[in-house]
C-alpha positions as MATLAB code, in Angstrom:
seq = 'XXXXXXXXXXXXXXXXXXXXXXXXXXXXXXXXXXXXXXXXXXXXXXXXXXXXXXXXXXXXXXXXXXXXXXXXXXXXXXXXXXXXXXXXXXXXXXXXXXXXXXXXXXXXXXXXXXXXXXXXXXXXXXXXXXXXXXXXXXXXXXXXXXXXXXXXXXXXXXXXXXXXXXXXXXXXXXXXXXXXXXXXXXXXXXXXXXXXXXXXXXXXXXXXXXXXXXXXXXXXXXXXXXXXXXXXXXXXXXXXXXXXXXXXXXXXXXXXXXXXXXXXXXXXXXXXXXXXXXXXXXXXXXXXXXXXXXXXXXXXXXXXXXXXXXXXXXXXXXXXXXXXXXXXXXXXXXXXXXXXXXXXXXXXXXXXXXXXXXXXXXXXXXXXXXXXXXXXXXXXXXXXXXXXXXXXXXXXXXXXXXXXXXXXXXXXXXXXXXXXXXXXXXXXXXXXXXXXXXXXXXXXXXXXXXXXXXXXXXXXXXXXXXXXXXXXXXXXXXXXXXXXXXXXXXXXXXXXXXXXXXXXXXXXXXXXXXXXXXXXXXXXXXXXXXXXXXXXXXXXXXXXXXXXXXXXXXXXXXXXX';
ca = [
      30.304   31.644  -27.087;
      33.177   33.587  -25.106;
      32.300   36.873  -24.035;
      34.878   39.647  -23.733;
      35.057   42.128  -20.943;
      34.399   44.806  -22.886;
      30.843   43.545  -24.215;
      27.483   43.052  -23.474;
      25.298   40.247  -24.961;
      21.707   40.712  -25.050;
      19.766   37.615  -25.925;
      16.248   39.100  -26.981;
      14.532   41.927  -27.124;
      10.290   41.772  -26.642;
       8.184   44.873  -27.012;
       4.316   44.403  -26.054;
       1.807   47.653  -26.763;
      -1.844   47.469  -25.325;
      -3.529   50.892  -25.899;
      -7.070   50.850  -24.944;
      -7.938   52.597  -27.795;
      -6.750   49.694  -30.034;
      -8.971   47.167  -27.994;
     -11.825   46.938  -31.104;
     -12.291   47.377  -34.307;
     -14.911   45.702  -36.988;
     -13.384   43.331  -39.617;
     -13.731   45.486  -42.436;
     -11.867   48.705  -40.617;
      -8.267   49.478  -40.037;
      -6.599   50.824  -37.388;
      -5.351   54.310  -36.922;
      -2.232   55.153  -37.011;
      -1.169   53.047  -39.681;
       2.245   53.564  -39.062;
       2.209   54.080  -34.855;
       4.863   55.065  -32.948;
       8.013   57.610  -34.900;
       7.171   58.117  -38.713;
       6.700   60.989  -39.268;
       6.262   63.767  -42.423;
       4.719   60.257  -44.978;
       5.108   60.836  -48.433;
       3.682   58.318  -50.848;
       3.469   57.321  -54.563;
       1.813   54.208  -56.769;
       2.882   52.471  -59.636;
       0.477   50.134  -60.834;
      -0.954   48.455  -57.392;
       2.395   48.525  -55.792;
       1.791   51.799  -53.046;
       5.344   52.997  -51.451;
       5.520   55.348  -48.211;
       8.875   57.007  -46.917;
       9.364   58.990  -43.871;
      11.363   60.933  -41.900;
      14.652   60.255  -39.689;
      16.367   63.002  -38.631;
      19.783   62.143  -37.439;
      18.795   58.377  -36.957;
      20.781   55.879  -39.197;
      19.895   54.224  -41.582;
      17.841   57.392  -42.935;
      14.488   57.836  -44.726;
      12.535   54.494  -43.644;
      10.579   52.746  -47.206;
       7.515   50.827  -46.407;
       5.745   49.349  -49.477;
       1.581   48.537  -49.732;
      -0.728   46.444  -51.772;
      -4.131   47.917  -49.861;
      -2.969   51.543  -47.798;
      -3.355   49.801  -44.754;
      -1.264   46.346  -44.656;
       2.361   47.783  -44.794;
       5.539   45.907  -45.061;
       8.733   47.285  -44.541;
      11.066   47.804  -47.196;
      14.479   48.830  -44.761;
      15.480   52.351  -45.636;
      16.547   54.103  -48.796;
      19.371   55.959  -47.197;
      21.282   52.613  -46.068;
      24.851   53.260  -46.532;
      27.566   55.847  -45.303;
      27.999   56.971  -48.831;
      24.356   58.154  -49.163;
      23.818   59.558  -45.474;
      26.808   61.432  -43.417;
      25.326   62.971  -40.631;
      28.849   63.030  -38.275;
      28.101   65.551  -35.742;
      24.646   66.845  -36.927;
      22.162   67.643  -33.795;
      19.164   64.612  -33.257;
      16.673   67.214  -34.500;
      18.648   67.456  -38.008;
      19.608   65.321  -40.558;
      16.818   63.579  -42.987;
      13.315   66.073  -42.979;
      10.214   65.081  -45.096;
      11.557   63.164  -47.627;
       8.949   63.213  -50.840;
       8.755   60.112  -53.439;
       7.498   60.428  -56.727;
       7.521   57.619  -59.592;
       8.132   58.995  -62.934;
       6.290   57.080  -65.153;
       8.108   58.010  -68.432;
      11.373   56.885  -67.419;
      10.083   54.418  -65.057;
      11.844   55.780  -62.502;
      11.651   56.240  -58.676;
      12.855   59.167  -56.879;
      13.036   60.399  -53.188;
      14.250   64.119  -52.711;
      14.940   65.365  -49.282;
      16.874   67.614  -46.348;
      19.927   67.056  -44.582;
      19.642   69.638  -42.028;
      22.822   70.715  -41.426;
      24.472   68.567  -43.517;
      24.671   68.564  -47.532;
      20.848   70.433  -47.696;
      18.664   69.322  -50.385;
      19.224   66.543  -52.396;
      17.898   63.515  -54.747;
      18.206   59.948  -55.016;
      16.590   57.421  -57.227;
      16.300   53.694  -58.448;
      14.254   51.520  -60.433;
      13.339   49.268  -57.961;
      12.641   50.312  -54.829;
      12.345   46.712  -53.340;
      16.328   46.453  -53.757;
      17.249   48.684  -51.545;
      19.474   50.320  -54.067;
      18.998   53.552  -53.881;
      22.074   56.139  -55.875;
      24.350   58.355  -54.030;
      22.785   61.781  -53.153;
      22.451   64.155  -56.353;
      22.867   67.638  -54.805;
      20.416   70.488  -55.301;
      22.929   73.483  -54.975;
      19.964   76.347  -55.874;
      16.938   74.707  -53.918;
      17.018   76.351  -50.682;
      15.375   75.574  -47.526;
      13.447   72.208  -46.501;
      10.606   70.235  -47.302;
      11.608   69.209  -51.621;
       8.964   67.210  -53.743;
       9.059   66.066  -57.210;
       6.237   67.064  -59.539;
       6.387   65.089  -62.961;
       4.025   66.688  -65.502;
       2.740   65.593  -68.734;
       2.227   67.741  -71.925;
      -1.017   67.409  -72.666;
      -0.069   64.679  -76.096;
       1.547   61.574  -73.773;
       4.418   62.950  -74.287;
       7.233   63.160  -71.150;
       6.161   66.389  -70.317;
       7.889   68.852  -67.526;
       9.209   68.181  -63.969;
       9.392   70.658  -61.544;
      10.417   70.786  -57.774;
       8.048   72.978  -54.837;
      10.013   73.478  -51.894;
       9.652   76.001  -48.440;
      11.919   78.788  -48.207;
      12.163   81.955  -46.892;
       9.910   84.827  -49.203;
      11.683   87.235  -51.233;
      13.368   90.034  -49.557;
      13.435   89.659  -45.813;
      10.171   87.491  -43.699;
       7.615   90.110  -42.339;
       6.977   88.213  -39.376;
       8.678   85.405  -37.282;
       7.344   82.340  -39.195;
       6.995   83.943  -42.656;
       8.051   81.715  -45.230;
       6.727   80.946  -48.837;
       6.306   78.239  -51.317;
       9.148   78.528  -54.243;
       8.836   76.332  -57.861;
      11.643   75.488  -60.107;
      12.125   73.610  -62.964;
      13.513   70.071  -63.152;
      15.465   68.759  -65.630;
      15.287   64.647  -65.577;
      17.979   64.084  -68.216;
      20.671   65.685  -66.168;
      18.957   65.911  -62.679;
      19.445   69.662  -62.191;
      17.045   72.850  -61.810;
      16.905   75.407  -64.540;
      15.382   78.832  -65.286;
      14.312   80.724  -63.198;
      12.821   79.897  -59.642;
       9.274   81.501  -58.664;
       7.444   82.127  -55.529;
       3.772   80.478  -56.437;
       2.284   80.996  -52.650;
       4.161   83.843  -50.205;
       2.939   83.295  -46.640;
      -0.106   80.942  -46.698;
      -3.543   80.848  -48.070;
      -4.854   84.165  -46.232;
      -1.874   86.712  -45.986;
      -3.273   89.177  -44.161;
      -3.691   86.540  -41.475;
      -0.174   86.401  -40.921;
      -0.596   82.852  -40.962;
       3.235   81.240  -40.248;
       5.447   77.873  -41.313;
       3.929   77.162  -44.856;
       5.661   74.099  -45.790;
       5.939   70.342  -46.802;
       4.267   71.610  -49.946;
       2.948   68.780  -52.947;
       1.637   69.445  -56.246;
      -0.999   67.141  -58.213;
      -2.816   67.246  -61.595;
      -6.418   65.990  -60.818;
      -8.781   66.387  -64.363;
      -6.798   68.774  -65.790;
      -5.851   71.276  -62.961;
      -3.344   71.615  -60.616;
      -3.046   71.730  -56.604;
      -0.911   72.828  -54.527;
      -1.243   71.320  -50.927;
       0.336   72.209  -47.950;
       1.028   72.348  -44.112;
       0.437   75.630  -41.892;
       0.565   76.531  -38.720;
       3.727   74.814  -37.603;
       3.853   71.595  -36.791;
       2.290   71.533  -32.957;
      -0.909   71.547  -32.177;
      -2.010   74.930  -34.407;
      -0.478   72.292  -37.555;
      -2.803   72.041  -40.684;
      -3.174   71.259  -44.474;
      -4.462   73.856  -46.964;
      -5.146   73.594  -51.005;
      -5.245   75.647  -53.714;
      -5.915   75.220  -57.383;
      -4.462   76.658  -60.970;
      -5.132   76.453  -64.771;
      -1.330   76.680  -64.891;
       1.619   74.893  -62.819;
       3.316   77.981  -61.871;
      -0.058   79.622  -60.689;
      -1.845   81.972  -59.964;
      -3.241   79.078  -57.158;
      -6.319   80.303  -55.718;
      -7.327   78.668  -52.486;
     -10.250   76.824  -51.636;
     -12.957   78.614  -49.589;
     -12.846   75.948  -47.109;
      -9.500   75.820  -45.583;
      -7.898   73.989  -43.874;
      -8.927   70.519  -45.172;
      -7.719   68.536  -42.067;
      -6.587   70.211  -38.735;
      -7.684   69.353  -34.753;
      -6.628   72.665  -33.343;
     -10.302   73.934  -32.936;
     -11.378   70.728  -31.405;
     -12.276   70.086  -27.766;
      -9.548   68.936  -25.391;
     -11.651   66.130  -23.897;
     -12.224   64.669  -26.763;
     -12.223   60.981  -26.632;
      -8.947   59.132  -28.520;
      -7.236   62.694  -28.882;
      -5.364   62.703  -32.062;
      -3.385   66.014  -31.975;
      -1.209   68.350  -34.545;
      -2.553   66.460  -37.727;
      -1.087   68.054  -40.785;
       1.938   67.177  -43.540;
      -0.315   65.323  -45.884;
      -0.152   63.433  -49.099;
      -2.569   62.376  -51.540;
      -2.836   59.404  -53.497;
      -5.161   57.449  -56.419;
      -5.865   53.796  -56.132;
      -6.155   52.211  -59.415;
      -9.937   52.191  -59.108;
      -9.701   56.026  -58.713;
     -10.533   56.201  -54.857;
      -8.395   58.875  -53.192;
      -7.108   58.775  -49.983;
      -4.304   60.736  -47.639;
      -1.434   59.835  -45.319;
      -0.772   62.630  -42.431;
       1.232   62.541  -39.448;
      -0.370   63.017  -36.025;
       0.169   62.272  -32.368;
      -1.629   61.100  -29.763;
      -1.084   62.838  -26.444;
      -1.913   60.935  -22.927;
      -2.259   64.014  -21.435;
      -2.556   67.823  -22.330;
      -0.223   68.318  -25.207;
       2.178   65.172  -23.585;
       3.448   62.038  -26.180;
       6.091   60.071  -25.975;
       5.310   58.186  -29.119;
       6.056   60.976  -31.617;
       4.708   62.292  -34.536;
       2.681   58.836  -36.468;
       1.514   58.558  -39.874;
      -2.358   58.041  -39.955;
      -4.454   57.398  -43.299;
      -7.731   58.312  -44.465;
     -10.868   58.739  -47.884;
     -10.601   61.860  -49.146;
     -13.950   63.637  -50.048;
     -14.580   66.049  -52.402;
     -16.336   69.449  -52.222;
     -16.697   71.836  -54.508;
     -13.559   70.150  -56.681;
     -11.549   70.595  -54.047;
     -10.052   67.557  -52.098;
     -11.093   67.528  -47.987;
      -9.001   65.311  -45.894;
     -11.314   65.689  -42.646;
     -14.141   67.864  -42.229;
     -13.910   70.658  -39.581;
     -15.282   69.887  -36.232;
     -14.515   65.848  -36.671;
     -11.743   63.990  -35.104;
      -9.286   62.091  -36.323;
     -10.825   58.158  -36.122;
      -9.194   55.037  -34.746;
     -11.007   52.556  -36.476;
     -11.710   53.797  -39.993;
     -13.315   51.718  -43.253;
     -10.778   50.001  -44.941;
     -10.419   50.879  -48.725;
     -11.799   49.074  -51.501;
      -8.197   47.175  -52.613;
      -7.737   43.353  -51.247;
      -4.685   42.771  -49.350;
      -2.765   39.971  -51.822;
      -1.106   37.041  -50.512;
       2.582   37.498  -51.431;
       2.986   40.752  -48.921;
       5.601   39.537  -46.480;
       4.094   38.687  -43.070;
       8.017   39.130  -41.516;
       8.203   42.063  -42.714;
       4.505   43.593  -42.008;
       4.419   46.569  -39.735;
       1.940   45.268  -36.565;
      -0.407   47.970  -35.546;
      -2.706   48.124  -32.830;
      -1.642   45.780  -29.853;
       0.790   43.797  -30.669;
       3.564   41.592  -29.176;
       6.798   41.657  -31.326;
      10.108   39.930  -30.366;
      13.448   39.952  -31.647;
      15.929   36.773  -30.881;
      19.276   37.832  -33.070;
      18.841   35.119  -34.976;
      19.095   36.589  -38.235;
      22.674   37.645  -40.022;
      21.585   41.057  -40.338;
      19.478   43.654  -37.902;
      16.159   43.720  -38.429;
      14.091   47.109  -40.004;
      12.915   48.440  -36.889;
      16.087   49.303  -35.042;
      18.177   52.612  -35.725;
      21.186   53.776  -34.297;
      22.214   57.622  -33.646;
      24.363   58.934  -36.491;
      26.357   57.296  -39.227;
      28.580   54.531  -38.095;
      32.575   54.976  -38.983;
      35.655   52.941  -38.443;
      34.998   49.174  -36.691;
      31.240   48.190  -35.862;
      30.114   48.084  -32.383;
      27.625   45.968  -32.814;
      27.803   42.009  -33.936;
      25.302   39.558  -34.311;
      25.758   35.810  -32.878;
      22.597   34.195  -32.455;
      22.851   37.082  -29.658;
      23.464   40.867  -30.119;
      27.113   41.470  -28.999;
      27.449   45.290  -28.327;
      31.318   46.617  -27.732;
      31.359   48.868  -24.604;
      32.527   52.646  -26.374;
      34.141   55.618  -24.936;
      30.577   57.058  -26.483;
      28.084   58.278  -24.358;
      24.616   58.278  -24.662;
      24.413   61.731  -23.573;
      26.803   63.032  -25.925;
      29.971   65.079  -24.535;
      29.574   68.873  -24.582;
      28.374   70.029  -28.514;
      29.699   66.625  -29.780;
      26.871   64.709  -31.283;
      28.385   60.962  -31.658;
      27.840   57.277  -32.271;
      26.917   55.430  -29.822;
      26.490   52.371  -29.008;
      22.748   52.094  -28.779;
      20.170   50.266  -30.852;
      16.185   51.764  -30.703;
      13.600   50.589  -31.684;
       9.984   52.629  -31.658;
       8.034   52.819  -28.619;
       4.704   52.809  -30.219;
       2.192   52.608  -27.493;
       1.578   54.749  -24.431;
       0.867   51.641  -22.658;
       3.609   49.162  -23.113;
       6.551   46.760  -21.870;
       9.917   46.021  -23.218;
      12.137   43.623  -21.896;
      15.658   42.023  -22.462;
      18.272   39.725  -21.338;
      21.857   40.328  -20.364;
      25.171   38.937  -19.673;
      27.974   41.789  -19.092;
      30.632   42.332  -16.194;
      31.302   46.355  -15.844;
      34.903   47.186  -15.233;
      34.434   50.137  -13.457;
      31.680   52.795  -12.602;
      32.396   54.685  -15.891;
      31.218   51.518  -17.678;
      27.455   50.923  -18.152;
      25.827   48.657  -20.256;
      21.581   47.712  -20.266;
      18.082   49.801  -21.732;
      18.108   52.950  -22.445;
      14.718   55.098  -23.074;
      15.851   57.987  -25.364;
      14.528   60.692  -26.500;
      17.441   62.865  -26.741;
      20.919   63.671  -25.423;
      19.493   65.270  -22.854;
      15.714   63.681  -22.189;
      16.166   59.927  -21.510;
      16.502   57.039  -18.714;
      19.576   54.766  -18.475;
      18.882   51.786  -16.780;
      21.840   49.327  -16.206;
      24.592   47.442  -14.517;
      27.098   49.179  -13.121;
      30.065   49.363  -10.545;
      29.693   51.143   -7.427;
      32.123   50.769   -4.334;
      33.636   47.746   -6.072;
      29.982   45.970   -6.458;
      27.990   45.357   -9.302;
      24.594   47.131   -9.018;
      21.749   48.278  -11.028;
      21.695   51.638  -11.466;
      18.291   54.052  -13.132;
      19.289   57.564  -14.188;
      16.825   60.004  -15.295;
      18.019   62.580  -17.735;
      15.923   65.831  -18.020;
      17.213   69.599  -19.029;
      20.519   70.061  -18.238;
      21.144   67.303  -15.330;
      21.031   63.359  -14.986;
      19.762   62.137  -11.908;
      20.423   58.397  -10.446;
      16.971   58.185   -8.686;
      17.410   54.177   -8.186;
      19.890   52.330   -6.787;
      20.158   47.999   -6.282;
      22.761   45.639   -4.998;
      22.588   42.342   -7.375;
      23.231   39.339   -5.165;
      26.696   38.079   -5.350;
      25.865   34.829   -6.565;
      24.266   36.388   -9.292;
      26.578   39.335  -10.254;
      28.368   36.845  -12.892;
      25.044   35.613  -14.202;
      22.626   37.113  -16.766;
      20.835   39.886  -15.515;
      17.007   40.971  -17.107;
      15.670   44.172  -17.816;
      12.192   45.095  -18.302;
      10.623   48.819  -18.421;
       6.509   49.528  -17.995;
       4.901   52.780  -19.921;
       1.564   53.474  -18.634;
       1.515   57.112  -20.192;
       3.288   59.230  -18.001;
       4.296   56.647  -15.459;
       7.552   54.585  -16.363;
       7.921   51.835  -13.751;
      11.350   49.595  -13.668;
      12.178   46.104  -12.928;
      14.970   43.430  -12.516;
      15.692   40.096  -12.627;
      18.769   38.364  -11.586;
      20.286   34.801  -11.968;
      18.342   31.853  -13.061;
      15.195   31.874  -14.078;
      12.536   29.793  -12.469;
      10.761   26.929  -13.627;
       8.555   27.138  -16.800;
      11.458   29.788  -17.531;
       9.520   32.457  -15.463;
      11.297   35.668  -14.110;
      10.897   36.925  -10.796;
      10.752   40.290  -11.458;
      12.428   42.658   -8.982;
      10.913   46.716   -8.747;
      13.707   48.845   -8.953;
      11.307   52.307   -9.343;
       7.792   52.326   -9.963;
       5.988   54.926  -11.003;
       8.355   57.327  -12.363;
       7.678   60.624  -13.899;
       8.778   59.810  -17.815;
       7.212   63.056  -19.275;
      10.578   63.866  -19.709;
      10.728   61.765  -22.952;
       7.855   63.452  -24.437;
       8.146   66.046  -26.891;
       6.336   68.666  -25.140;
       9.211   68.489  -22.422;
      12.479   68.015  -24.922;
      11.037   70.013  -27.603;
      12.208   68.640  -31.272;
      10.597   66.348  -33.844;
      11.184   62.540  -32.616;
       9.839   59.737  -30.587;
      10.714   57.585  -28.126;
      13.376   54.939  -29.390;
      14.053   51.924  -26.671;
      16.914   49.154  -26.794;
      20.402   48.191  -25.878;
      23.211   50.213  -24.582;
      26.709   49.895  -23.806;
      29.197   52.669  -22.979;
      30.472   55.544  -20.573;
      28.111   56.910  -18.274;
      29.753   59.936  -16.937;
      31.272   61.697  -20.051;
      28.317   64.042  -19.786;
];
């Protein structure tokens, strides 16, 4: 294969995670989170034995990720249901907009799936549905022009006779009149109509504030309604989505309330636990319940795990676990426990015909990409919706076009890109690559990037600097991008494939290098570059926002910053 000038070909791409936490677990538990690394906001749904999941993306493209589920805790990937231009424009939206807490709902009287959503920024809230989720063909967005706010979900009712019954969409928004406080939102209903996929009526505030108002209690959202024996709840998230981040429930006779809450709110939160806890799972809330066909209920609820204080790099995950019930009300986690690692699995058997390729690995895990395949695989994401000619090909190698788009964006433009991520899902991990690519000039860059926003990330590439190729490491925090490591290749290497590979061990990032030929037994000798570098800048206590840590392959201008 010829390479251009203007490209860089990466042969692989190997991500290994090795958590201690993750080092044991019986053979009848799974592992906590069941989704690690950035998923955040999980929404789920059943039909028949067939579980579905969709999460958040923000301004990452493809949008709204789709995993689907036989037993709640073996999940296989499904791509995304926001997979094409036509369905997802998010030119020029900030990283912390775009796609928020999608819901997804399956209708069983049409026999019909839906996913409603955000676009921050963009078109607001919208719908989009299919019959057959594992397609991957989704409709166009149906807009929601008098739903305000974030945080949608579909509510199909019945009538009481099997009949089709009423549908109905719960959404945050701000209260009526003007918010009394700075956080002060409520919980608004409207009705759904399925035949033409529009609200109708009148709109109603069923919970203003929270579940105790005089508590000024602040960020009610991501709100879900259920009919459980013939009443109805509403759940929902409070306290923002850091560490003070819970899930309350109330209960009605009737769907548009009054909702009375239960006496023992909140039914899952951490914030009154003890720092020191052992396997700290932190800001656990934005919950979703489900049946299993043999009438078990359980929950899926984002959390994080910080390596230190209130520091992740991993972002918000989606965790699962039983629900109990007390007093006929639903309790995700009673107060004063923590959030398990290893938890019992459910009572469904995990069937044969789930797709091992496409099974999300959770604990440790090794996981390895060769380009083999004519199309990229689930887990990578690029920033933004792509436009015009790809830069990206696939060759039996992933052929990225050097752009005039940088990875720190230029001024308030929020671009494309060319970068590939892919999760980092372990505080303890290494990722790797190989690369072939001759620079042009010092503008030109092309090698890993970690990347947790425009401004919070390391570039670590191959460069020009006084008319030699070098490998350069740049770490981006706040408003500057510093080169902190600087290293000559050999000339009789600076033609040759040069490798990559990048050690987290929590807050520590460490570097490496390896140039030329590799050794016998194909063995690198790896080359330090900078060890033991401060990477709390990726974390989100540091860049602030709602993402994770995405790692991969990079190719464009380095100083358009």
């Amino acid at each position: 294969m010829d390479q251009r000038s203007d490209t860089a070909v990466f042969s692989y791409f190997e991500y290994v995670g090795n958590d201690s936490r993750f080092a044991k677990k019986a053979d009848d538990e799974y592992f906590n989170p069941i989704l690690p690394g950035f998923y955040p906001d999980p929404a789920v749904c059943r039909k028949g034995g067939d579980f579905f999941l969709a999460l958040s993306s923000f301004s990452y493209y493809p949008g709204a990720p789709i995993f689907h589920s036989k037993d709640l805790t073996h999940w296989e990937s499904l791509g995304h249901v926001l997979n094409r231009p036509s369905q997802l424009n998010l030119d020029g939206i900030r990283l912390n907009g775009g796609i928020y807490a999608p819901s997804i709902a399956y209708n069983k009287y049409n026999d019909m799936f839906y996913l409603i959503t955000t676009c921050v920024d963009g078109i607001g809230n919208f719908i989009v549905k299919t019959k057959d989720p594992f397609e991957q063909n989704w409709s166009d967005p149906i807009p929601l022009p008098h739903v305000g706010g974030i945080d949608p979900s579909l509510f199909f009712d019945d009538d009481g006779s099997g009949g089709a019954g009423a549908a109905y969409i719960a959404h945050n928004d701000e209260p009526e009149g003007k918010p009394e406080w700075a956080g002060h939102r409520a919980i608004w209903l409207h009705n759904f109509d399925v035949a033409t996929d529009a609200t109708f009526g009148e709109k109603k505030v069923i919970l203003d504030a929270g579940v105790d108002r005089t508590k000024k209690p602040i960020w009610i959202e991501g709100p879900r309604l259920y009919k459980i024996n013939g009443a109805y709840f509403l759940m929902a998230a409070e306290g923002g989505t850091g560490v003070n981040h819970s899930e309350v429930i109330l209960r009605a006779d009737d769907v548009k309330g009054p909702y009375t809450p239960f006496s023992g709110n909140p039914i899952l939160t951490q914030r009154d636990m003890p720092e020191t806890r052992p396997d700290k799972v932190s800001s656990v809330g934005h919950a979703d319940l489900i049946e299993t066909p043999d009438g078990e209920w359980y929950a899926v609820f984002l959390g994080c795990r910080p390596y230190e204080g209130n520091f992740y790099n991993t972002g918000r995950e989606t965790f699962l676990l039983p629900v109990m019930w007390k007093d006929g009300f639903p309790v995700i986690l009673e107060k004063g426990k923590r959030a398990p690692v290893a938890v019992k699995k459910p009572a469904v058997k995990k069937p044969a015909e789930m797709s091992a390729a496409r099974s999300m690995s959770v604990g440790n895990f090794r996981w390895r990409d060769d380009f083999s395949s004519k199309k990229l695989g689930f887990e990578w994401a690029m920033l933004r919706t792509p436009r015009g000619e790809p830069w990206f090909r696939l060759d039996n190698k992933l052929i990225l076009t050097v752009t005039d788009e940088s990875i720190y964006g230029a001024g308030d433009a929020a671009g494309n890109p060319a970068f590939l991520g892919r999760r980092q899902q372990h505080a303890c991990f290494e990722a790797e690559t190989e690369m072939l690519y001759t620079p042009k000039d010092q503008d030109e860059i092309a090698g890993v990037v970690c990347f947790q926003n425009e401004a919070h990330n390391f570039v670590f590439g191959k460069t020009v600097r006084d008319g030699k190729r070098v490998i350069t490491l740049t770490r981006a925090a706040r408003a500057s991008a510093t080169q902190i490591a600087l290293v000559c290749i050999p000339p009789e290497a600076e033609n040759e494939p040069v490798r990559f590979k990048v050690k987290g061990d929590g807050a520590l990032y460490s570097f490496y290098a390896s140039f030329g030929a590799r050794e016998a037994g194909g063995v690198c000798r790896w080359r330090p570059v900078a060890e033991n570098v401060d990477g709390r800048n990726l974390s989100t206590e540091a860049a602030g926002g709602f993402v994770g840590v995405m790692i991969g392959p990079y190719a464009g201008r380095k100083n358009a910053r």
